[in-house]
C-alpha positions as CSV (number, residue, x, y, z in Angstrom):
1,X,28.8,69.1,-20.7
2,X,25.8,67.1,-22.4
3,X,23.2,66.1,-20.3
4,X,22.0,62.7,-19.8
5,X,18.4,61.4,-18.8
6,X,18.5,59.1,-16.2
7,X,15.6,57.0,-17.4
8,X,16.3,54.0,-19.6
9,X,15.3,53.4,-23.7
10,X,12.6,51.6,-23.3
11,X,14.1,49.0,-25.9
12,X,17.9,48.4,-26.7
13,X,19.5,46.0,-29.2
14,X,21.9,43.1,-29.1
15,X,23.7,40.8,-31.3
16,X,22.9,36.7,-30.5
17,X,25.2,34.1,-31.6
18,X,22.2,31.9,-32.6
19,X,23.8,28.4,-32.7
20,X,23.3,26.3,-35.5
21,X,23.1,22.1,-35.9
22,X,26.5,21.2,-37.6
23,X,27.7,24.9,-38.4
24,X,28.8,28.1,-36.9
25,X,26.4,30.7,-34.6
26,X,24.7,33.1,-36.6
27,X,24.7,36.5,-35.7
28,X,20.7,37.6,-35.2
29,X,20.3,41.2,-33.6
30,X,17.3,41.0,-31.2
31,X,15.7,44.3,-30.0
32,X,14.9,43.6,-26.5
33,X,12.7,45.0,-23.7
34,X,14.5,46.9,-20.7
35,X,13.2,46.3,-17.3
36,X,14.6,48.0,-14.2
37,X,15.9,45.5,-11.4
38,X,12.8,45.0,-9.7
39,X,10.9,43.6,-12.6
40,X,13.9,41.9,-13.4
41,X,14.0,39.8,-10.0
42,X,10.0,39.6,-10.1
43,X,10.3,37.7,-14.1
44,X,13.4,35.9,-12.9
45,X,11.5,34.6,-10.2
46,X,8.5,33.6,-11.7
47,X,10.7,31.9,-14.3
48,X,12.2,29.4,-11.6
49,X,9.2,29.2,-10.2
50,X,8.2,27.9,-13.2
51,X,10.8,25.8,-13.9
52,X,10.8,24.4,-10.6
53,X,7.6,23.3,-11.6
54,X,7.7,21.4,-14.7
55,X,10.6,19.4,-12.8
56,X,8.0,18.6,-10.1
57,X,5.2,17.2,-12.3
58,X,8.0,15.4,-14.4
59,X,9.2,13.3,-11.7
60,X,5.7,13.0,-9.1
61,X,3.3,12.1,-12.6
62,X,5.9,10.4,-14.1
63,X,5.6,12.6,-17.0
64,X,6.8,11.8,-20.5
65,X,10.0,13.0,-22.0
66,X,7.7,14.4,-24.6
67,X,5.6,15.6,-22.3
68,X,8.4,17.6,-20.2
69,X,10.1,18.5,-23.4
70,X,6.8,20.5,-24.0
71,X,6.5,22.3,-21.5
72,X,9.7,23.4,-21.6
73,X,9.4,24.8,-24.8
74,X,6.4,26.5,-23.9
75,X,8.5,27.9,-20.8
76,X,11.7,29.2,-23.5
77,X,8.9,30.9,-25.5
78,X,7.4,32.7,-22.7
79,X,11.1,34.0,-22.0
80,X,11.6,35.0,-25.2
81,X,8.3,37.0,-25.8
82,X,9.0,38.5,-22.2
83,X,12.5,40.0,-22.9
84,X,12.3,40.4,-27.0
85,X,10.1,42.6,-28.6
86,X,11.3,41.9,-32.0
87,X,14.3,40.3,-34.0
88,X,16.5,40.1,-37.4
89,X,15.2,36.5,-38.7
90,X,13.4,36.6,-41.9
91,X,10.2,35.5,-40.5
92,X,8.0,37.8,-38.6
93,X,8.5,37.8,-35.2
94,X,5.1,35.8,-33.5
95,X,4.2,33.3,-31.2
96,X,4.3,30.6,-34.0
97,X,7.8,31.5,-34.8
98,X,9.1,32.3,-31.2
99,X,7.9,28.4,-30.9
100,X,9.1,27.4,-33.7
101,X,13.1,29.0,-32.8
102,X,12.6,26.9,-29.7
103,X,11.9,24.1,-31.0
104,X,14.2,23.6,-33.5
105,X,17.1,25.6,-32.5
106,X,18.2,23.9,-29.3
107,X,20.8,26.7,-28.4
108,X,18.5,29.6,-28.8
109,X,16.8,30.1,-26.0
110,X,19.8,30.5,-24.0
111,X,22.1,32.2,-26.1
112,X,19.2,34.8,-26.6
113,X,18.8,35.2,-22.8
114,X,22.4,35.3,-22.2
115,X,22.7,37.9,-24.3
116,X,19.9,39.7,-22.9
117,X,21.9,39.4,-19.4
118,X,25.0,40.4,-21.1
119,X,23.8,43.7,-22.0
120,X,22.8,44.8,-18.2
121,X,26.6,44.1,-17.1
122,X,28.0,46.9,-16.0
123,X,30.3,48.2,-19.0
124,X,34.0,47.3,-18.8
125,X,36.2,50.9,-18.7
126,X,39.5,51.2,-20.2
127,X,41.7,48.9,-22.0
């Protein structure tokens, strides 16, 4: 019987369906970070935290659309950087280009982190 370690990879990899304006999702493979559930539920918090946030100054500062649109970009990349440590995209993975995926792929971000959730699903047995 082989033996198996309980301790995680520290990194796995994924396939994201990146979508694309006016064609078809293009397969990217992302090499992501794993976390066990505790820092899981800590990043997961801090990210609505966060979120909850940007919602709040939007509506009490009467903040831009602009304005709100850029800080939620800046929120996506932070996600992304947190859970990715490196991709399949031609350009080098950096802040610059994290930024730049979520800024002009609208999609991205949340076909990156739904994929990164996909992978800690327990797998399916059988048929």
């Amino acid at each position: 019987m082989a033996k198996i370690k309980i301790a995680q990879n520290p990194t796995f990899t994924a396939e994201v369906k990146i979508p694309r304006v006016g064609g078809v999702p293009v397969p990217v493979q992302f090499t992501f970070r794993y976390m066990d559930r505790t820092a899981l539920a800590k990043l997961y918090d801090g990210w609505n935290k966060a979120a909850e946030a940007n919602s709040e100054k939007a509506r009490d500062e009467n903040v831009s659309l602009e304005q709100f649109t850029a800080d939620q970009l800046k929120l996506q990349a932070e996600q992304i950087k947190a859970v990715t440590t490196g991709w399949g995209f031609d350009e080098d993975f950096t802040d610059d280009a994290i930024l730049d995926l979520v800024t002009s792929c609208v999609g991205a971000p949340q076909a990156v982190l739904d994929a990164y959730q996909e992978a800690y699903k327990p797998a399916r047995l059988g048929n």
